[in-house]
Structures are given as structure tokens and as C-alpha cells.
N, C-alpha and C positions, 0 to 999 in steps of 0.2 A: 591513505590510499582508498579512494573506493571502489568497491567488487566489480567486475565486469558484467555481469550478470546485472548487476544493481547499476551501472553505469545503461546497459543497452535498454534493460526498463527504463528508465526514465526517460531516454531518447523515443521510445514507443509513446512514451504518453505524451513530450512533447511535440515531438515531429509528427507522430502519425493521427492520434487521436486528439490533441488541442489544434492539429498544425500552426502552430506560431508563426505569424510572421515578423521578418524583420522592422524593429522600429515599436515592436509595442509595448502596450505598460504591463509587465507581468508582475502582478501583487503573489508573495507568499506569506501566506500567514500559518502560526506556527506558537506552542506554548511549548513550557519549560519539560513538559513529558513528550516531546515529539520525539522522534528518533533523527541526530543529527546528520547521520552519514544520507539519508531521504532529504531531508532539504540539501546538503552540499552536492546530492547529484541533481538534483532539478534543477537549481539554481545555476551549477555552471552551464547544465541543459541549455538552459533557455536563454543563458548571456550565448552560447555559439550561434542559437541560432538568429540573434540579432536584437534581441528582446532587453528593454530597460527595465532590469529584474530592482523589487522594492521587498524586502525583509522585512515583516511586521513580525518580532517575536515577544510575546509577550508574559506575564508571571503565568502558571493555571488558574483559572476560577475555579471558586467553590461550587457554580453550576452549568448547565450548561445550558442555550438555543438564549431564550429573556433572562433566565437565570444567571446566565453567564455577565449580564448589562453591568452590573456593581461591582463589578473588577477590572471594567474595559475602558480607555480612553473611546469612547462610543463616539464622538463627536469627530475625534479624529481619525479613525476606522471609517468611518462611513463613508469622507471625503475621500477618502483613500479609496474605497474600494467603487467612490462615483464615478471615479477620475479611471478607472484600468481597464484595459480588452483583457484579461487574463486573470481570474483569481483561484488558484491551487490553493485550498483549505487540510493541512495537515493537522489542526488540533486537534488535540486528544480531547479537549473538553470543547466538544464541537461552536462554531457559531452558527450554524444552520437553524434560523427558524430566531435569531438574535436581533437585534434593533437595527446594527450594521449590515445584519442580512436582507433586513427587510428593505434597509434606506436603499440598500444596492437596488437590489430588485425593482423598485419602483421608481431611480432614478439614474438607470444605466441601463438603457434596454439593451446594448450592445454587449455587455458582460459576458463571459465565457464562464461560470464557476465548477471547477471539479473539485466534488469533496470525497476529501481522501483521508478524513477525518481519522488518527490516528495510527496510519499506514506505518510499519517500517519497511527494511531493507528487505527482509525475506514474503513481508504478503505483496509489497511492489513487482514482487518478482515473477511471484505466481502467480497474480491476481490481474498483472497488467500484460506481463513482458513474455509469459509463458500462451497465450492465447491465443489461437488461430482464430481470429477476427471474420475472417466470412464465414465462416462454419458456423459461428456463436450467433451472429446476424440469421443467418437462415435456421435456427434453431429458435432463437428466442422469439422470433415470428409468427412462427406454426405454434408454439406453445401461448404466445400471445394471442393469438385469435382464437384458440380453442376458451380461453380461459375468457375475453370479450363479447364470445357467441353462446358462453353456459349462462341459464339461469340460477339455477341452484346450488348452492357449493356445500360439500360435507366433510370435516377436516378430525381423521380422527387420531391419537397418538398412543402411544407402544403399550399405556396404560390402560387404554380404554376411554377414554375421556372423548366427549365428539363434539363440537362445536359446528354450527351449520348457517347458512346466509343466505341471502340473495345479491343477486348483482343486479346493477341499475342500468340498462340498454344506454351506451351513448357516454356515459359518465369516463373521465379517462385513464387509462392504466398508462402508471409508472414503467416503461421498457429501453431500457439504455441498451446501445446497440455497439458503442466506440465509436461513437462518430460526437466528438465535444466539441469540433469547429463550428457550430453554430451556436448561439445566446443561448442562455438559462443553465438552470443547475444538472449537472451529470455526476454519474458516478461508476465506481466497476460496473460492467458488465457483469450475469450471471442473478439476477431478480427481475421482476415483477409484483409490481405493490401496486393497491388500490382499494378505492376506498369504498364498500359495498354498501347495501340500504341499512342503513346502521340500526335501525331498528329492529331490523330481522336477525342481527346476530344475537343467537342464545345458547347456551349450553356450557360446558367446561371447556377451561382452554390448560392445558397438563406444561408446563416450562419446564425444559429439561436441558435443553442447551444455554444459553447467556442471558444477561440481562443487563442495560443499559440505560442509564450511569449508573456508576457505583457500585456494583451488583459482583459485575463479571460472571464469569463461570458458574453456572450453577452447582452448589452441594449436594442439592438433595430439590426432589420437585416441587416447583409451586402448581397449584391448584387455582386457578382463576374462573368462579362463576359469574357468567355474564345474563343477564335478564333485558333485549328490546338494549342492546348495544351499552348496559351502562356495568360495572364492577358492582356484582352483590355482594361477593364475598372473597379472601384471598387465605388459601388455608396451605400447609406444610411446618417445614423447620421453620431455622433461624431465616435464609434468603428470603423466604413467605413474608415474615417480620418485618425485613428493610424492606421490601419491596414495596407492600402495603404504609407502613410510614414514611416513608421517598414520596408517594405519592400522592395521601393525606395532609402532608406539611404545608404542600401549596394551598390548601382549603378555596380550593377550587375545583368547580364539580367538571370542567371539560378532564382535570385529571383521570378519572374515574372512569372515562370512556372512552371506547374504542374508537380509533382515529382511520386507522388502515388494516390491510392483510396483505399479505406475499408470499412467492415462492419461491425459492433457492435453485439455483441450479450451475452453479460455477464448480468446474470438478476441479479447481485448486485451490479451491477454499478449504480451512481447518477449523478446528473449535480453538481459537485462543484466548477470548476474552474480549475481543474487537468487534467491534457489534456490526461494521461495516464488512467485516469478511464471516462474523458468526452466519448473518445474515443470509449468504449465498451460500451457503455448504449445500450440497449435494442432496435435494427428499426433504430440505428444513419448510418451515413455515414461520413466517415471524408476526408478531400481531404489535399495533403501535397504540400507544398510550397518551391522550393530552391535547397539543395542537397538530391542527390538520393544513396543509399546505394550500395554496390556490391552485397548484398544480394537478391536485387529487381529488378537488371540490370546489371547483369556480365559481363564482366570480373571486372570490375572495379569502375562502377555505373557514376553519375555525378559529382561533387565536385562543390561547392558554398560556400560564408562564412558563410551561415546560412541555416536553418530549419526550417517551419513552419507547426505546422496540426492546423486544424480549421473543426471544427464538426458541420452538419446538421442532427436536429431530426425527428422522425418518420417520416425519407423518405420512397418512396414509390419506390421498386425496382422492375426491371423487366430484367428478362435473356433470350434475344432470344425471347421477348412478351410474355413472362408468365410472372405471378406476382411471383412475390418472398415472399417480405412485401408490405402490404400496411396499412399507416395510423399507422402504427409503431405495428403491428402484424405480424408473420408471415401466409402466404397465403400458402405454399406450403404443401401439406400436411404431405408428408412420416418426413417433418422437424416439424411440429405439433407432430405428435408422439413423435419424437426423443425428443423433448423438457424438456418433462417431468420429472421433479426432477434433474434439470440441480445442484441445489443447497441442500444444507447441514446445517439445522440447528443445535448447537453444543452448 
């Protein structure tokens, strides 16, 4: 039996936010750590509402986005996902930024993809089915064009550590809004990602929240020196250790640098390990590791074998020397207002 709560999210993301229609190909795809009762409620979702639902479950790979390619029928993923108006991405070991993702993208412009990369029944819940959708929309807007209209960005964490950028007039920010009925890739609501003058980024960047793949939850904090956007150096524990060898392995220097930046702001997100809900907690910042999308660097973005975000909490941001957040509130005020009743209990 699945949860009711978990039964009317999934109708939210179908109905409301893909709106399905009847008669189309709804692909899910889906590995051996996905949470079952998340696929059996989309799936029978989206057979009511009329949709030729296609199950793609596969083993986990050892990697994930190009990493993920040597463990994938790739050849036959890709036809699969040329061929859909719908692709719901639950893997835990993401294909976002994968060979399959790519083929789609470049030969299915009509594609709908929501990646929900590792989702269960309880961040489904919160993350989708709990959210007062026009409120999020007029919120994520005003913060969105504050952060579009800054030049200078200064991002500092609970430690002391500050990392600082510029932003590039014109270049585009990542802002999902719930609205997945049109083409290309969506995700939760509650971020903002983009990708800044990457040269200009310098300073430390303090990880205290998660780290993705592999990683999960952070132990103890990494320390990330950045020099003109590239990794000087990565110091702390043992997480310090993986993180830095994850991302030497590929002996590839786009690993080594900075891809994107983001802010968090979904007030039903928790710290679990999920890089897709770490990501939006409430004050976070997440910084991204590797290849860079076309979405976030057009024409064509950067290419690397792999992907990394890694999330800093209740940082304390500043646009242009105003405060933004500090101390993992928001500081600003007209966004104070906005805030309120961002969520939906049901």
C-alpha cells in the first residue's frame, strides 16, 4: 500500500507540475537504490492519467553523469529516452550530464526531463507535494533578479572562510519555478544555480553540509582553496581525503574546477545525504565540481567525465555588500515578506 501523502505527491508532480497528457511516452528511470514505493506511486500516477508509462530499472553504477556510461545499455537508453514526452529521472547514481542524457537532449527537443535523482517517499513529500507553488514562484523571482542584477557576490561560512565572485550580466541562472510542462530539464523548486566569471572566483569555500557522490554527509569540514576558479588545495579529515581523490582519479583538470554556485531556499528540505534536497535547505550554498551544462554556459557548456555539488550551510551571503542571509536567515527584507507560507501543509 502506498502512503497517501506519497500517493497525492506524486499526483502533484504528475498532474500539476509535468501535466501529463493522455497518450504519452512517460519513461522512468530508476537503479537498484531507488526507493520502490517512489516509483510504484508515479508510475501508477501517470498510467491514470493516460500516459504509456516504460520502466527502465537498471543495476547502480560505479559512477555517475559519463561515469555512469560502463555500466549502462547507453545505446539503448538513449533510443528510449529519443523516443518519450516524459522522463522522471529517480537514480540514485544520477544520469544527468551521461551520454543518454546528452543524446536526449540533442535529439528530443520535446522532452520534459525532471530529475529527481534519488528522491524517496518522504523528500517526495516535502519537497514536491508540501509547497504552495505560487508563493514559491513569486519568491524565487524576487530572489532571482536580485541575485541577476548583483555584480559582486561574497559567500562566507560559520567558520570564517569567504569565497567571492563576479557575475556575468546576461549569462543564465538555473530558477525552477514548478512549472515542468515545457521541454528541458527541471527539478525541485527551492535553488538557484549559476555559473559566475569563473576566474574571478577565489578564496575558501568551508563544506559542512554533504557531498556528492559518494561522500554523503559530511563528518568533519572540508576546506576548499580556490585560486581564478581552479582547486589549489583540499584540506581537513578523512571526507577532505575522498573528496580530493573522487576527484583526482578522473585526471582530468575540468575536475578541479568550479562549474557553478547556488542558493538554497526550499523550507522542506533536510540534511539527509541527497544532494538534490541537501542542496535546497534553507541559508545553504552549494558549489559544483567538473562539467558545466549548456544550460548554465551556452552555447555548449564544458564537458568533464564527471560532476560534483557539495553543500555549505547557513552561509552568510552578500550581493554588492548588502546582506542577503546571514547566519542562515534571510536578511533582506522585501524577501522576508515574500517568504511567508512558502509551504503547504496537506
Amino acid at each position: 500500500m502506498v502512503d497517501s501523502k506519497l500517493q497525492m505527491s506524486a499526483e502533484v508532480l504528475v498532474k500539476d507540475l509535468l501535466k501529463v497528457k493522455e497518450g504519452e511516452v512517460f519513461v522512468i528511470t530508476a537503479d537498484t537504490l531507488t526507493d520502490p514505493d517512489v516509483i510504484e506511486a508515479i508510475d501508477r500516477t501517470a498510467q491514470c492519467a493516460g500516459a504509456k508509462v516504460l520502466l527502465a530499472l537498471t543495476p547502480s553504477p560505479d559512477g555517475v553523469s559519463l561515469a555512469a556510461d560502463k555500466d549502462l545499455a547507453v545505446d539503448v537508453m538513449s533510443e528510449m529516452l529519443a523516443h518519450a514526452d516524459v522522463w522522471v529521472e529517480l537514480n540514485v547514481r544520477w544520469l544527468l550530464y551521461s551520454s543518454p542524457y546528452y543524446y536526449a537532449k540533442k535529439n528530443n527537443p520535446r522532452l520534459r526531463h525532471m530529475c529527481l535523482t534519488g528522491t524517496n517517499a518522504d523528500t517526495l513529500i516535502r519537497c514536491v507535494g508540501q509547497v504552495n507553488y505560487p508563493k514559491m514562484r513569486e519568491f524565487s523571482e524576487a530572489l532571482r533578479d536580485k541575485i541577476k542584477d548583483a555584480k559582486d557576490v561574497r559567500m562566507v561560512s560559520p567558520e570564517g572562510d569567504e569565497i567571492t565572485f563576479q557575475n556575468v550580466k546576461g549569462r543564465p541562472l538555473s530558477c525552477k519555478l514548478g512549472d515542468a510542462s515545457v521541454p528541458g530539464t527541471h527539478l525541485f523548486v527551492g535553488q538557484i544555480g549559476w555559473t559566475p566569471e569563473l576566474e574571478s572566483v577565489n578564496g575558501v569555500i568551508c563544506l559542512d553540509g554533504s557531498v556528492a557522490p559518494d561522500i554523503g554527509i559530511i563528518q568533519s569540514p572540508v576546506r576548499i582553496t580556490v585560486e581564478k576558479g581552479e582547486i589549489r588545495s583540499i584540506e581537513g579529515g578523512t571526507d577532505a581525503k575522498r573528496y580530493e581523490d573522487w576527484l583526482r582519479s578522473f585526471e582530468h583538470p575540468q575536475m578541479l574546477r568550479v562549474s557553478h554556485a547556488g542558493i538554497g531556499f526550499h523550507p522542506g528540505a533536510r540534511l539527509m545525504g541527497d544532494i538534490l534536497q541537501d542542496q535546497r535547505i534553507w541559508g545553504s550554498t552549494t558549489w559544483g565540481f567538473g562539467s558545466i551544462g549548456a544550460g548554465l554556459l551556452p552555447p555548449d557548456g564544458v564537458p568533464a567525465p564527471s560532476h560534483s555539488d557539495a553543500v555549505s550551510l547557513n552561509t552568510d551571503i552578500y550581493l554588492d555588500g548588502k546582506p542577503l542571509w546571514l547566519h542562515g536567515e534571510i536578511a533582506d527584507e522585501e524577501l522576508k515578506q515574500l517568504s511567508k507560507g512558502l509551504t503547504e501543509r496537506r
